[in-house]
N, C-alpha and C positions, 0 to 999 in steps of 0.2 A: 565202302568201296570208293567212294568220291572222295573221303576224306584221302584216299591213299593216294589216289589222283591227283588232286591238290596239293601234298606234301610232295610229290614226286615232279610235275610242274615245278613249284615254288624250287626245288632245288636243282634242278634244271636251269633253271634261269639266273640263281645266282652261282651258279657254274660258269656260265656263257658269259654273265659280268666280269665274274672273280677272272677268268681266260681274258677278255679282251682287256683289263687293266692292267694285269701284265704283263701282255704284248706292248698295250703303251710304253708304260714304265719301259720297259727295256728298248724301246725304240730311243726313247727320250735321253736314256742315260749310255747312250750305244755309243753316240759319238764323242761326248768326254770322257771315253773309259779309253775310244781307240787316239783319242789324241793326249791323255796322262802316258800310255807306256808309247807313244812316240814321242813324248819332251823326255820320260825315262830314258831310252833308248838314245837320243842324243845328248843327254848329259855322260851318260855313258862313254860313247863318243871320244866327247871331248875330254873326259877323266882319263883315255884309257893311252888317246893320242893327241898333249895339251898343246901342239906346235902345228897344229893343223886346223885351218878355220872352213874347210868344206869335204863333205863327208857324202858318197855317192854310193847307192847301194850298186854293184855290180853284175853282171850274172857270171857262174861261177860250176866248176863241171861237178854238177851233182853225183854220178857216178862214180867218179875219182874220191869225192868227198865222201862218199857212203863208203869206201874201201879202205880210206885212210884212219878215217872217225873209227869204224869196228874193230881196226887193229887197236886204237887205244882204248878197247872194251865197251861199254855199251854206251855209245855215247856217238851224237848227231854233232855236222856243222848245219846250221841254221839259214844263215846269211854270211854275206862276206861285203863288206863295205873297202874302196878307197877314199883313204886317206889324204888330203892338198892342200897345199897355199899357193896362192900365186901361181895354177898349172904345175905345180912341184908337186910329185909322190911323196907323202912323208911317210906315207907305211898303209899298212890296213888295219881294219877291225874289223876282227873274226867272232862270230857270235855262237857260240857252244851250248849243247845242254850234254849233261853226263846223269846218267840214269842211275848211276852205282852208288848215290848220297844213302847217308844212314836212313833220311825219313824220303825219299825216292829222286826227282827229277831236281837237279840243279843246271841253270841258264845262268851263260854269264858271256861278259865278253871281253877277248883279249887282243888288244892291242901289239901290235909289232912293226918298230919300228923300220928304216930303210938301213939298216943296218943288220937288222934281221933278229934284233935281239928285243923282248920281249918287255914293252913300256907302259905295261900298265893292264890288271883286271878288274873287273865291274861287274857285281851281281844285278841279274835282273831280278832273278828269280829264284829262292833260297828256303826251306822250309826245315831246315836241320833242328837240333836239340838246345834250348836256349843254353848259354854255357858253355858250351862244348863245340856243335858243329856248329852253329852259327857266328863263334868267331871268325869263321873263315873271312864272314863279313866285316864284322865288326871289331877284328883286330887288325887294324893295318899291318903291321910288323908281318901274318902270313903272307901275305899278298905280297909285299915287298920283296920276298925272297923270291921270287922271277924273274924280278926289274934288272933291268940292264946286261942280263948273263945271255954268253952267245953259244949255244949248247944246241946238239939237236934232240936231248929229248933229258926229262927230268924223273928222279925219281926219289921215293919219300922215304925218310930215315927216320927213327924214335930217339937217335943218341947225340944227333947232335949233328950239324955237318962240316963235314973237311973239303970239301970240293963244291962248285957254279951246280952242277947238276945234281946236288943234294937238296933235297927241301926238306926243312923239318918239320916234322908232322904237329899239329894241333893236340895238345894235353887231352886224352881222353878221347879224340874225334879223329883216329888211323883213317877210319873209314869214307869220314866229309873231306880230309884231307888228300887223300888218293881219287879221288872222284873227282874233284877241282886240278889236280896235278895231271889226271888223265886228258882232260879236256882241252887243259893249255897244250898238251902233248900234241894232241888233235890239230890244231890250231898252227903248231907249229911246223908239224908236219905235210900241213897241206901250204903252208907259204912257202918251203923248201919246196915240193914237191913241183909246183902250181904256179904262184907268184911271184918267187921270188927274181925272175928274167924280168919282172915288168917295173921293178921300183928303178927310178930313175936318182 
């Protein structure tokens, strides 16, 4: 009986240690994790609007944005940043996640210039199929197909595109590539809807 005691104690204790270590640990590693995806997030930024040297997060009507985001399928606006130089609007950066990726949640952000046309995407947060979905990331050439087209809304094709609002889809990845197409949709939809009276 004492012995039981003892091993019960004994692992008690190194319970209590194993917990409050941790809690250290992640006390300790809390604030370089939340300041890596805030250099993240403005390198982002500046990849997505390179003519712009200060970036403001905004507040931004949730509501609207939760009605505009569900119309382009299961997918949030995040945040919404303005874009400036010199007290100049150069556009915003709209921060997306789209829930519809092949392997689930994709975060990203897209940039849109004062012109209204669409200068640039940046994943934050990506976990697709290597090969496949995760070109989205790592092929520029998809990404690029947004850039500079003034469309209000895009959509994905497997053959090939003849028109600005065609994006062609990712060999193999319909699925990563509609999920990213949706988001920018999102995105675009709420600077038409929202901001677009305020870029100067």
């Amino acid at each position: 009986m004492k012995g039981i005691i003892k091993h019960t104690g004994l692992l008690a204790a190194i319970t209590i240690i194993a917990g409050l270590l941790l809690g250290l640990v992640h006390e300790i590693t809390l604030a370089p994790i939340q300041e890596a995806k805030e250099q993240q997030k403005n390198d982002a930024y500046k990849t997505v609007v390179s003519d712009a040297k200060e970036f403001n997060v905004i507040d931004y009507d949730q509501k609207e944005a939760d009605k505009i985001a569900s119309a382009s399928g299961k997918c949030t606006i995040d945040e919404v940043v303005e874009a400036k130089d010199g007290g100049e609007v150069k556009g915003y950066v709209i921060t997306v996640t789209d829930g519809e990726g092949y392997a689930g949640d994709i975060q990203f952000t897209v940039g849109i210039n004062a012109d209204g046309q669409v200068s640039g995407v940046s994943f934050l947060s990506i976990s697709e199929s290597p090969g496949l979905g995760m070109n989205a990331r790592e092929d520029p050439s998809f990404t690029k197909q947004y850039e500079g087209k003034d469309v209000e809304k895009f959509t994905v094709v497997k053959t090939g595109t003849s028109s600005d609002e065609e994006i062609n889809a990712l060999s193999g990845a319909t699925i990563t590539s509609k999920a990213v197409t949706g988001g920018v949709n999102a995105a675009l939809s709420y600077y038409n809807q929202v901001l677009k009276g305020g870029v100067s």
